[in-house]
NUSE-182891 format. One record per residue: residue in three letters; y, z, x of N, C-alpha, C, CB in turn. Coordinates in nm, 3 decimals. Each point is the difference from the previous one (the first is absolute). Glycine has a CB too. Layout:
N
<site><residu>ALA</residu><n_y>Y</n_y><n_z>Z</n_z><n_x>X</n_x><ca_y>Y</ca_y><ca_z>Z</ca_z><ca_x>X</ca_x><c_y>Y</c_y><c_z>Z</c_z><c_x>X</c_x><cb_y>Y</cb_y><cb_z>Z</cb_z><cb_x>X</cb_x></site>
...
//
This chain:
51
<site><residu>UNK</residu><n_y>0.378</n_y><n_z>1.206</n_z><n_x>0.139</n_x><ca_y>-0.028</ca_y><ca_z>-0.110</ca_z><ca_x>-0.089</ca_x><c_y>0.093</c_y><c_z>-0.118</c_z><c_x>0.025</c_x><cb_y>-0.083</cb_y><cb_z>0.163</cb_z><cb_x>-0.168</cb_x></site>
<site><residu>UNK</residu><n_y>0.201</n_y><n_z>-0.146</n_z><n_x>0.253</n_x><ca_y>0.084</ca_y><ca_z>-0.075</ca_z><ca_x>-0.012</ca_x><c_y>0.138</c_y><c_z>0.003</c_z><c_x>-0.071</c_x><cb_y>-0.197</cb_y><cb_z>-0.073</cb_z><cb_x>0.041</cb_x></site>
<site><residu>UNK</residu><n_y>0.313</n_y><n_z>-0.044</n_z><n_x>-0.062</n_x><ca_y>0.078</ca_y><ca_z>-0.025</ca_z><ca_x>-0.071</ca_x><c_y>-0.053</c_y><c_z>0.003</c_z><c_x>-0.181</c_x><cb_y>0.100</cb_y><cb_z>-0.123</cb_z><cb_x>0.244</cb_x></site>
<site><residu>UNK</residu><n_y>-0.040</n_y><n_z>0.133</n_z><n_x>-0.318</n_x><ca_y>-0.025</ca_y><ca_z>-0.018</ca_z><ca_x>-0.137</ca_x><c_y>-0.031</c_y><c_z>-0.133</c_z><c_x>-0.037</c_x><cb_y>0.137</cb_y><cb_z>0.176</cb_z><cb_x>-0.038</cb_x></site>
<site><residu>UNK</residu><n_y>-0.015</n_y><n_z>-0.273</n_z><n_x>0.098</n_x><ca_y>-0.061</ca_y><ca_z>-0.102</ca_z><ca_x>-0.034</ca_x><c_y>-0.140</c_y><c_z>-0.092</c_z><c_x>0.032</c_x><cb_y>0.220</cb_y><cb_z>0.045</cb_z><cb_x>-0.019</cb_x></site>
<site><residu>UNK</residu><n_y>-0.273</n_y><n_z>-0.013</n_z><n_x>0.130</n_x><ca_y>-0.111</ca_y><ca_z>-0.009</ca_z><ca_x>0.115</ca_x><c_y>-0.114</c_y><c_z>0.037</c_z><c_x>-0.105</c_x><cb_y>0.132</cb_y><cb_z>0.082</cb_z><cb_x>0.255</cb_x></site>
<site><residu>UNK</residu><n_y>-0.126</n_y><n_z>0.041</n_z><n_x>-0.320</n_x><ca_y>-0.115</ca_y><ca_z>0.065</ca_z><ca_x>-0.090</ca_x><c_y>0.004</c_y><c_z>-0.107</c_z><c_x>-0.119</c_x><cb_y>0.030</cb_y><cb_z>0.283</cb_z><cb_x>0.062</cb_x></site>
<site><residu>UNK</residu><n_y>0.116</n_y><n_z>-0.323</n_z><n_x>-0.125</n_x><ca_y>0.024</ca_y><ca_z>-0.009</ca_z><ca_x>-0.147</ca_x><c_y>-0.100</c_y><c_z>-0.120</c_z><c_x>0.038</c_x><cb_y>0.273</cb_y><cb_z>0.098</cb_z><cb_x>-0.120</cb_x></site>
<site><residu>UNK</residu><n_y>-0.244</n_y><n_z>-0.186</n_z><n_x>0.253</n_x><ca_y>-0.056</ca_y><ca_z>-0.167</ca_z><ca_x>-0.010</ca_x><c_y>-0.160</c_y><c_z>-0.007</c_z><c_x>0.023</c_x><cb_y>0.237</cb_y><cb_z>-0.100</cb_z><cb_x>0.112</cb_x></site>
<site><residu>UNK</residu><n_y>-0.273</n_y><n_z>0.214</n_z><n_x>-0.045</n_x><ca_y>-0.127</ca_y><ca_z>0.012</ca_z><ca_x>0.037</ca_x><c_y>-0.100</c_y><c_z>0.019</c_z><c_x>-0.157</c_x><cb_y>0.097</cb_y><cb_z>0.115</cb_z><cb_x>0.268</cb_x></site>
<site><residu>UNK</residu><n_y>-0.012</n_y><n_z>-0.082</n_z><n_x>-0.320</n_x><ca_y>-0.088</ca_y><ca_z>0.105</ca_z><ca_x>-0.160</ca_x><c_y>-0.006</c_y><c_z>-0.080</c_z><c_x>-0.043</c_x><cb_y>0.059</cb_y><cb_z>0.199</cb_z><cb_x>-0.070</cb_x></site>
<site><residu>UNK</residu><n_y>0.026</n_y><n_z>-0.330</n_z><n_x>-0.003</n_x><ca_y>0.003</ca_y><ca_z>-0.092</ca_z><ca_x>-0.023</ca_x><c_y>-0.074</c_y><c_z>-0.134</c_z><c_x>-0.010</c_x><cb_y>0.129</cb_y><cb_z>0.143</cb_z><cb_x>0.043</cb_x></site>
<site><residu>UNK</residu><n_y>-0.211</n_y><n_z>-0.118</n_z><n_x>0.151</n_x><ca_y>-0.106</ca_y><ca_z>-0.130</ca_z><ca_x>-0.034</ca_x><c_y>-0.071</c_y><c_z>0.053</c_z><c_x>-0.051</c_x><cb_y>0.001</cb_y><cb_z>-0.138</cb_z><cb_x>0.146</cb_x></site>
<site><residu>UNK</residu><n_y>-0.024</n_y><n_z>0.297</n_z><n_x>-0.205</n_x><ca_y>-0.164</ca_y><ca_z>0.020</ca_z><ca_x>-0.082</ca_x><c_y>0.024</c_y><c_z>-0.010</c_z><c_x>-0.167</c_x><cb_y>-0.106</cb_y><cb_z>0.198</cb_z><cb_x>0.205</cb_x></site>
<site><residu>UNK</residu><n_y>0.243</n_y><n_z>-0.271</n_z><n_x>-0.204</n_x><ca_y>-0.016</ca_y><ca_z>0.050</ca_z><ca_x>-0.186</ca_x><c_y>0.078</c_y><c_z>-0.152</c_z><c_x>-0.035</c_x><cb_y>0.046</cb_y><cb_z>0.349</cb_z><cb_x>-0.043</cb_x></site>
<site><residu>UNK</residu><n_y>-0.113</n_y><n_z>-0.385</n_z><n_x>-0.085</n_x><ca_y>-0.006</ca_y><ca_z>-0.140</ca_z><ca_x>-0.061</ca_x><c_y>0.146</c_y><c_z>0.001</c_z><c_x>-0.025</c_x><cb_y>-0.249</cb_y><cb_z>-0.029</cb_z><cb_x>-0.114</cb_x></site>
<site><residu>UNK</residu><n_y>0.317</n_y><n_z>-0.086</n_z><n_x>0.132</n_x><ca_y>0.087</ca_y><ca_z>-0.083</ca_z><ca_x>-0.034</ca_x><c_y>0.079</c_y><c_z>0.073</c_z><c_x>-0.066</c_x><cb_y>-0.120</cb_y><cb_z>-0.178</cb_z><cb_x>0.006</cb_x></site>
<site><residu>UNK</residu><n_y>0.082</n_y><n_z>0.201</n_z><n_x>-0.155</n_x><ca_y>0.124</ca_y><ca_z>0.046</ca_z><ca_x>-0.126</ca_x><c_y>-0.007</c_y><c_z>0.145</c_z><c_x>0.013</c_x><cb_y>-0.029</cb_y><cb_z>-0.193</cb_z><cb_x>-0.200</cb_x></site>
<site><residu>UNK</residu><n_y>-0.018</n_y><n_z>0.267</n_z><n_x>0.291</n_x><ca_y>0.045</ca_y><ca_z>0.180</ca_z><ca_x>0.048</ca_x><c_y>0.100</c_y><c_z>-0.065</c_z><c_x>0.140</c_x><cb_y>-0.293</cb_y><cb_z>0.211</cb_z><cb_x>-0.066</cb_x></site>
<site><residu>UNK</residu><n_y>0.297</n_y><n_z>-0.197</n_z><n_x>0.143</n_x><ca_y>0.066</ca_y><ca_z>-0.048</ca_z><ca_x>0.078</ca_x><c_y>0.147</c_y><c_z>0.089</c_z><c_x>0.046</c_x><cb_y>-0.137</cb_y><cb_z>-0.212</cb_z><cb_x>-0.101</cb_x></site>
<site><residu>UNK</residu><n_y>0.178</n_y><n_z>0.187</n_z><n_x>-0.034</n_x><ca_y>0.121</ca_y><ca_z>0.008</ca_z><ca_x>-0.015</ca_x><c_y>0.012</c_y><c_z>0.189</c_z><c_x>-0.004</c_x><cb_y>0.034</cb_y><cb_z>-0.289</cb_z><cb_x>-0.134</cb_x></site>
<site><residu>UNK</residu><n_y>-0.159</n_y><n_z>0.369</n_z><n_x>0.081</n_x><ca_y>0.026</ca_y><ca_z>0.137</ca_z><ca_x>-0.027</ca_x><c_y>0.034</c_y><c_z>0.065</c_z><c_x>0.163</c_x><cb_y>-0.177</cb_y><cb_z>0.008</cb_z><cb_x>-0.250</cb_x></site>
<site><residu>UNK</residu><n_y>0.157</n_y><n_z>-0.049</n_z><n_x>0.390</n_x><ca_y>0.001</ca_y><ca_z>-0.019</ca_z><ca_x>0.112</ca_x><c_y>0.089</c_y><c_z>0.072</c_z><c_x>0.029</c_x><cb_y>-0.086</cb_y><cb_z>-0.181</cb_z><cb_x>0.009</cb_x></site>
<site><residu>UNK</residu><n_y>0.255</n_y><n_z>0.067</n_z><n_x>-0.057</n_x><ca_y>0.102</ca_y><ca_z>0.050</ca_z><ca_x>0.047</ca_x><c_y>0.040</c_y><c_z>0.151</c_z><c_x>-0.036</c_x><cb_y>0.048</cb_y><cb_z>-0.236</cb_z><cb_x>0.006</cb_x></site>
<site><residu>UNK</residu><n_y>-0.108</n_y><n_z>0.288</n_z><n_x>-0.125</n_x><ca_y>0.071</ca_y><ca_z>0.133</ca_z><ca_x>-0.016</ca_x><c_y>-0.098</c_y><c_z>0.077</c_z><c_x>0.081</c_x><cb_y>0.122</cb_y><cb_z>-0.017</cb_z><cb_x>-0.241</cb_x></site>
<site><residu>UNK</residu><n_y>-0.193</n_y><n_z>0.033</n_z><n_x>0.333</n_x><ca_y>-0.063</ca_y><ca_z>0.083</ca_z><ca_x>0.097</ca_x><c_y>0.093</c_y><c_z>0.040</c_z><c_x>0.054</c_x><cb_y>-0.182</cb_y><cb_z>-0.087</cb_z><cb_x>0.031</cb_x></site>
<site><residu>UNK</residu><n_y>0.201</n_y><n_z>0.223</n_z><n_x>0.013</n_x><ca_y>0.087</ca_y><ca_z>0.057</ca_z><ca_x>0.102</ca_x><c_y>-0.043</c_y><c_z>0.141</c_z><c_x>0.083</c_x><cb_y>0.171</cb_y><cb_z>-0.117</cb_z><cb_x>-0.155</cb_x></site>
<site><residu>UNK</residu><n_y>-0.162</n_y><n_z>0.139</n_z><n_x>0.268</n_x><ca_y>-0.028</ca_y><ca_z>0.134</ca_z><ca_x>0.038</ca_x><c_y>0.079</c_y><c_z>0.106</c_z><c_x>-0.081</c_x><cb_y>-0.049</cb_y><cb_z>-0.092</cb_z><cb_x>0.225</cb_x></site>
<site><residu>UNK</residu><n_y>-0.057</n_y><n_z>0.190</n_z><n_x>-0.171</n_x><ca_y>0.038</ca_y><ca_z>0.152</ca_z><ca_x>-0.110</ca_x><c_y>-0.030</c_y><c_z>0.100</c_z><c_x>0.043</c_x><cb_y>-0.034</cb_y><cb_z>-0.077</cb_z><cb_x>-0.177</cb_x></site>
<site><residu>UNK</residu><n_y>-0.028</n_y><n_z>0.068</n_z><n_x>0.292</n_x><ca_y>-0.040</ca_y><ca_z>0.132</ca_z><ca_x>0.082</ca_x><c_y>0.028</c_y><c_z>-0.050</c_z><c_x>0.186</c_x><cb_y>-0.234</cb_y><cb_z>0.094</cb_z><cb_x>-0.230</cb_x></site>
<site><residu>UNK</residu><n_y>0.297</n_y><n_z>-0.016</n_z><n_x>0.243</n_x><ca_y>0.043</ca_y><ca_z>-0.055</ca_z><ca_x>0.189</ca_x><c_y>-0.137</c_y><c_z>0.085</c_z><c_x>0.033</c_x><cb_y>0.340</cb_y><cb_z>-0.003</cb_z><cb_x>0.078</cb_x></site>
<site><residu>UNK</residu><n_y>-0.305</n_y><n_z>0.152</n_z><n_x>-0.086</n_x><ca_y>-0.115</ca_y><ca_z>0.086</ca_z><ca_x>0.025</ca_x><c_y>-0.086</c_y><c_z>0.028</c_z><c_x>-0.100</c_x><cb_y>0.121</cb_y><cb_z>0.084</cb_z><cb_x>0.144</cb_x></site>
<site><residu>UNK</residu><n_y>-0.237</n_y><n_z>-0.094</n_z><n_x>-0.202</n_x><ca_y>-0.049</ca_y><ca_z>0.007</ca_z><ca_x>-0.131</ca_x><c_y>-0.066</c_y><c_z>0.148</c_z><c_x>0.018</c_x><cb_y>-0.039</cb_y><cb_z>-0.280</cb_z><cb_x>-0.062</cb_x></site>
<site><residu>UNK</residu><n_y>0.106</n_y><n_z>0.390</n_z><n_x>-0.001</n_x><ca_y>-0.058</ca_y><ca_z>0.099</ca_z><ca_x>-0.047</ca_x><c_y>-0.153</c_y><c_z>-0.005</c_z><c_x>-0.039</c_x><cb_y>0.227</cb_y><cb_z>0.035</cb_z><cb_x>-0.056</cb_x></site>
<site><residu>UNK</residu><n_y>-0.307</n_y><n_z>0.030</n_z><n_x>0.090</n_x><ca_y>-0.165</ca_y><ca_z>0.000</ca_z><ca_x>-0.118</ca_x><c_y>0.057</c_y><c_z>0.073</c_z><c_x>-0.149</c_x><cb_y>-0.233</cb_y><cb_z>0.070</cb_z><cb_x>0.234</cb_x></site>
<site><residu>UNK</residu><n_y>0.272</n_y><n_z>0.008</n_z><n_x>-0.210</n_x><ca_y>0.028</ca_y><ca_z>0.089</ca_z><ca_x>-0.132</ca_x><c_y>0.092</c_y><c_z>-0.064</c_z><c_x>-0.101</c_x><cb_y>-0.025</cb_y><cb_z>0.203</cb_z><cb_x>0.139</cb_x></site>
<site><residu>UNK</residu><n_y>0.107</n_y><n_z>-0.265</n_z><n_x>-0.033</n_x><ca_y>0.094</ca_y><ca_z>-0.077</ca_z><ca_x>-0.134</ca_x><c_y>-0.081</c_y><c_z>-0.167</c_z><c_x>-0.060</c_x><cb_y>0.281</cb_y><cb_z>0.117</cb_z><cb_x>0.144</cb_x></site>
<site><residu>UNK</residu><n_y>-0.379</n_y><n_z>-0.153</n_z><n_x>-0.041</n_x><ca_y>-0.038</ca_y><ca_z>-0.117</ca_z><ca_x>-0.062</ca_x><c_y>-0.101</c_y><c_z>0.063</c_z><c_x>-0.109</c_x><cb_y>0.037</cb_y><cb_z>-0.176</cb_z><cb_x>0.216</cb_x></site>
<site><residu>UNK</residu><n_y>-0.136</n_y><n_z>0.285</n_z><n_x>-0.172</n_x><ca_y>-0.118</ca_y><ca_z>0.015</ca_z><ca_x>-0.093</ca_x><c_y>0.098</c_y><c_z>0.079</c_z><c_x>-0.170</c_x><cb_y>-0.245</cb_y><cb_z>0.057</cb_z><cb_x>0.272</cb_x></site>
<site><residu>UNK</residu><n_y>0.367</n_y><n_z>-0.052</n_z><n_x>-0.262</n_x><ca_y>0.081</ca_y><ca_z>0.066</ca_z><ca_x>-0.133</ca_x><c_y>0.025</c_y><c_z>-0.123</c_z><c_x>-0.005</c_x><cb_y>0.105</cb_y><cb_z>0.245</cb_z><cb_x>-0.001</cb_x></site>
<site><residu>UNK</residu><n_y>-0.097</n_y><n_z>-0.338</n_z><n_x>0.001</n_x><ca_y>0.065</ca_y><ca_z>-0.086</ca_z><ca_x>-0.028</ca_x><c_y>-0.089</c_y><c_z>-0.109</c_z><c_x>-0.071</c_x><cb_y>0.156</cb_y><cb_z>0.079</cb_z><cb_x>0.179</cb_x></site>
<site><residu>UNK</residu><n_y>-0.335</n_y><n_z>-0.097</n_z><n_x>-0.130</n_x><ca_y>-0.071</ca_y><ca_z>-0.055</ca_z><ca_x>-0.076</ca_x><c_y>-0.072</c_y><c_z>0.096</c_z><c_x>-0.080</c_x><cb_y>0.001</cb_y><cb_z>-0.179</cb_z><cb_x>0.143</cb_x></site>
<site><residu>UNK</residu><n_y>0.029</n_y><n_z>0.274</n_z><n_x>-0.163</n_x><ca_y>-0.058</ca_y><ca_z>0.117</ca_z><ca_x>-0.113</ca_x><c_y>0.102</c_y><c_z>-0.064</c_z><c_x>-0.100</c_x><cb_y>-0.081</cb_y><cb_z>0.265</cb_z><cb_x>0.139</cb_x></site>
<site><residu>UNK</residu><n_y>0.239</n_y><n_z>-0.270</n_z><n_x>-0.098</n_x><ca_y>0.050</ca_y><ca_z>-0.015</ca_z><ca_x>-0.159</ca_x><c_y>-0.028</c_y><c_z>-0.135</c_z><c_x>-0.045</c_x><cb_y>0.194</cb_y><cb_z>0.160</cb_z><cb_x>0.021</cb_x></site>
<site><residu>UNK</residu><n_y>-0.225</n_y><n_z>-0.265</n_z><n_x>0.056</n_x><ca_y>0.006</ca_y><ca_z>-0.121</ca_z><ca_x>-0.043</ca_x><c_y>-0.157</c_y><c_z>-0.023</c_z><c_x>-0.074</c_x><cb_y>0.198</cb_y><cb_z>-0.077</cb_z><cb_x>0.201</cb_x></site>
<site><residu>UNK</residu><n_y>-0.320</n_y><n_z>0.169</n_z><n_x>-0.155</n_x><ca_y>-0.083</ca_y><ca_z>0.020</ca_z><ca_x>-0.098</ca_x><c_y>-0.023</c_y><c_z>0.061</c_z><c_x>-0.131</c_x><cb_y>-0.031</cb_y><cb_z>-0.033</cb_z><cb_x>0.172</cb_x></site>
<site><residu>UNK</residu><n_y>0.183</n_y><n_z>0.134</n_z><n_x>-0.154</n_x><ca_y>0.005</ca_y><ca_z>0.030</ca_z><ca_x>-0.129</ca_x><c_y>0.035</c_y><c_z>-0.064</c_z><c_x>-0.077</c_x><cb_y>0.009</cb_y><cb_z>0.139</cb_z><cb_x>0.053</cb_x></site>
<site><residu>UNK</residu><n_y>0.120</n_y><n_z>-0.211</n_z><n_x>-0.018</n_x><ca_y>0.040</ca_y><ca_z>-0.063</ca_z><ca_x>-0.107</ca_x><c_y>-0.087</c_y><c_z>-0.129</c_z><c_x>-0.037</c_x><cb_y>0.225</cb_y><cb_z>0.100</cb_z><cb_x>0.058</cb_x></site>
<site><residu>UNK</residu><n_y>-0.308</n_y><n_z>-0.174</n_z><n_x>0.011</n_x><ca_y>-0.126</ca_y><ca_z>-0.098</ca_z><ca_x>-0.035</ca_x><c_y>-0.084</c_y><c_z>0.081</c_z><c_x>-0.132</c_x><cb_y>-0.033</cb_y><cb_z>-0.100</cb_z><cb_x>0.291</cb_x></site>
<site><residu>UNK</residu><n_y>0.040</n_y><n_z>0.185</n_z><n_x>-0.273</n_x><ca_y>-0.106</ca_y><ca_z>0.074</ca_z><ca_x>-0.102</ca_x><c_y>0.054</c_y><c_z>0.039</c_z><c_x>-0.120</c_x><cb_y>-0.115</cb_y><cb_z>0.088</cb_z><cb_x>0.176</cb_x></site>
<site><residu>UNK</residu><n_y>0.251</n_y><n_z>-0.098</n_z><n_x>-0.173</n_x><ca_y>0.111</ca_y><ca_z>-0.033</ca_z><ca_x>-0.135</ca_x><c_y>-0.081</c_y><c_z>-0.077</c_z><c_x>-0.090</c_x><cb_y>0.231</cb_y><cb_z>-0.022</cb_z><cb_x>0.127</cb_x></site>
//
């Protein structure tokens, strides 16, 4: 994908003006991305949506 910042500026031309700014806190989080740890990982974040 590139540098972080390369992604952060690219994401950027698709979102209006006053988001912009949510950009900078993007950061990598997986060098190697597990399947098992990503698919636990949007199981809990659906759980807690359903809070």
């Amino acid at each position: 994908m590139g540098e972080i910042r390369d992604v952060q500026n690219e994401i950027k031309e698709y979102l209006p003006d006053d988001c912009k700014d949510i950009v900078e806190s993007l950061e990598y989080r997986y060098d190697d991305a597990d399947i098992e740890d990503i698919l636990e990982e949007i199981k809990e974040l659906d759980e807690e949506m359903e809070v």
